[in-house]
C-alpha positions, -999 to 999 in steps of 0.1 A, spaced: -606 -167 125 -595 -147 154 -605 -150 191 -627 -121 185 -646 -138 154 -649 -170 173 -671 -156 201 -690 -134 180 -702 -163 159 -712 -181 193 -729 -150 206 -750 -148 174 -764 -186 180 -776 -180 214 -804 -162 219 -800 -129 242 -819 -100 246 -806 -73 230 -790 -57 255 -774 -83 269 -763 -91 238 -747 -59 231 -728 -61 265 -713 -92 256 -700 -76 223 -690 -50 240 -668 -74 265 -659 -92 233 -642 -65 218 -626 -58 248 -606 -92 257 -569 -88 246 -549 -113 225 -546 -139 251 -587 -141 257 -583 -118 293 -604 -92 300 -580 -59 292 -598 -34 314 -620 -36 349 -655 -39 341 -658 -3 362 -634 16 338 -657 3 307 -686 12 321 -677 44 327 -665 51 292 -699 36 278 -714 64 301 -695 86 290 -703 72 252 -741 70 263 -743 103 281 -754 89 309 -755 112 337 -774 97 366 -757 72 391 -780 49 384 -778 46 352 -739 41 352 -750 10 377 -774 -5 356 -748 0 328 -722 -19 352 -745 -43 360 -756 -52 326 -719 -57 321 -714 -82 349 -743 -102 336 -726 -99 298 -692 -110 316 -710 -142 327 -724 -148 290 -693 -143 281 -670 -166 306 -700 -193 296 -685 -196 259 -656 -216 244 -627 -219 247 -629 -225 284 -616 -194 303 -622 -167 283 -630 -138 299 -612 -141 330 -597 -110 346 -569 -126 361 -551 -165 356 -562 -174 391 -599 -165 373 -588 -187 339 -578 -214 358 -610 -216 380 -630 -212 350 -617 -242 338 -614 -263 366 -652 -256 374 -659 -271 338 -644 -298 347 -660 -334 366 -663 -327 403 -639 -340 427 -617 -337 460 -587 -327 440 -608 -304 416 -620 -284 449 -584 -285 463 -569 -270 432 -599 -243 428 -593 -236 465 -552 -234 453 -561 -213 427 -582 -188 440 -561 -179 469 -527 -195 471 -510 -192 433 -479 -176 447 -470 -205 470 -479 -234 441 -458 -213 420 -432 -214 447 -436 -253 452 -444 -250 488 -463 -281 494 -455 -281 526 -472 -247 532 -501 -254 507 -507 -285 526 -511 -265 559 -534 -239 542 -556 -265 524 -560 -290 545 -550 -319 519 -527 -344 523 -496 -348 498 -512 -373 471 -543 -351 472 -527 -318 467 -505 -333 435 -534 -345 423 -548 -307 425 -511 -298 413 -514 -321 384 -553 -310 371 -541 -274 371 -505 -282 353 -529 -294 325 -553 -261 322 -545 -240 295 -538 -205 311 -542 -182 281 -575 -197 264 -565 -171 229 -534 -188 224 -556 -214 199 -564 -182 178 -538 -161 179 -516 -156 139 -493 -177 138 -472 -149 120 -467 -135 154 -451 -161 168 -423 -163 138 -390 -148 153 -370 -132 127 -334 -133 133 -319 -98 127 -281 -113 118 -273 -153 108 -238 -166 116 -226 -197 96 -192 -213 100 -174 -210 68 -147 -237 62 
């Protein structure tokens, strides 16, 4: 099944009100192959005002604000980081899922603000700008090495992945 199929079958076993159930479809059919969220929850409100004809302000707010609470339906779901808008977002998602600890609030902290500089292997700043000592902050380092930071990947056809080579060379002789 793809991605797509996955949360729809979990969507019909939990028990929604109809429209919030229809946001979350809506947010569903919206995620892209890697289980992010394609488009800014703004953009697809407005074209599902558009859709709707709704005219009034507040009814493209309500419409926004139906899809924020759909969003959090939706990042509720397996697999763990769906949803997310951003990896910084993934990541957190799944750290938050995990059991609490010193490292786990040092790596959310490390995620949500300071990406470029893990990705940079600056301990040495992320130590000044977290507060944590060394050990603590590869601990942090470690947890998110682990997370998974496109949740689709499980679902997506394994056909895509097949590279086909466009010319073979063999040695002859």
């Amino acid at each position: 099944p793809s991605l797509q199929d996955h949360l729809r079958e979990q969507l019909s076993g939990m028990r929604l009100p109809e429209l919030d159930a229809a946001a979350v479809m809506v947010l569903i059919e919206s995620l892209n192959e890697d289980g992010y969220l394609a488009d800014p929850l703004e953009e697809i409100a407005a074209q599902l005002a558009g859709d709707a004809g709704a005219s009034t302000a507040e009814e493209r707010e309500d419409l926004l604000a139906r899809l924020q609470c759909g969003l959090r339906w939706l990042q509720s779901m397996e697999p763990t980081g769906v949803g997310a808008r951003d990896l910084g977002e993934c990541l957190i998602l799944q750290l938050r899922a995990q059991e609490r600890c010193e490292a786990q609030m040092i790596a959310i902290m490390v995620c949500k603000q300071h990406l470029e500089l893990l990705a940079r292997r600056d301990l040495k700043k992320l130590m000044a700008v977290t507060g944590a000592d060394e050990d603590l902050l590869r601990e942090a380092q470690a947890l998110i090495v682990a997370l998974e930071p496109k949740p689709g990947r499980q679902f997506a056809r394994a056909e895509a992945n097949i590279i086909i080579p466009d010319v073979i060379v063999q040695k002859a002789g």
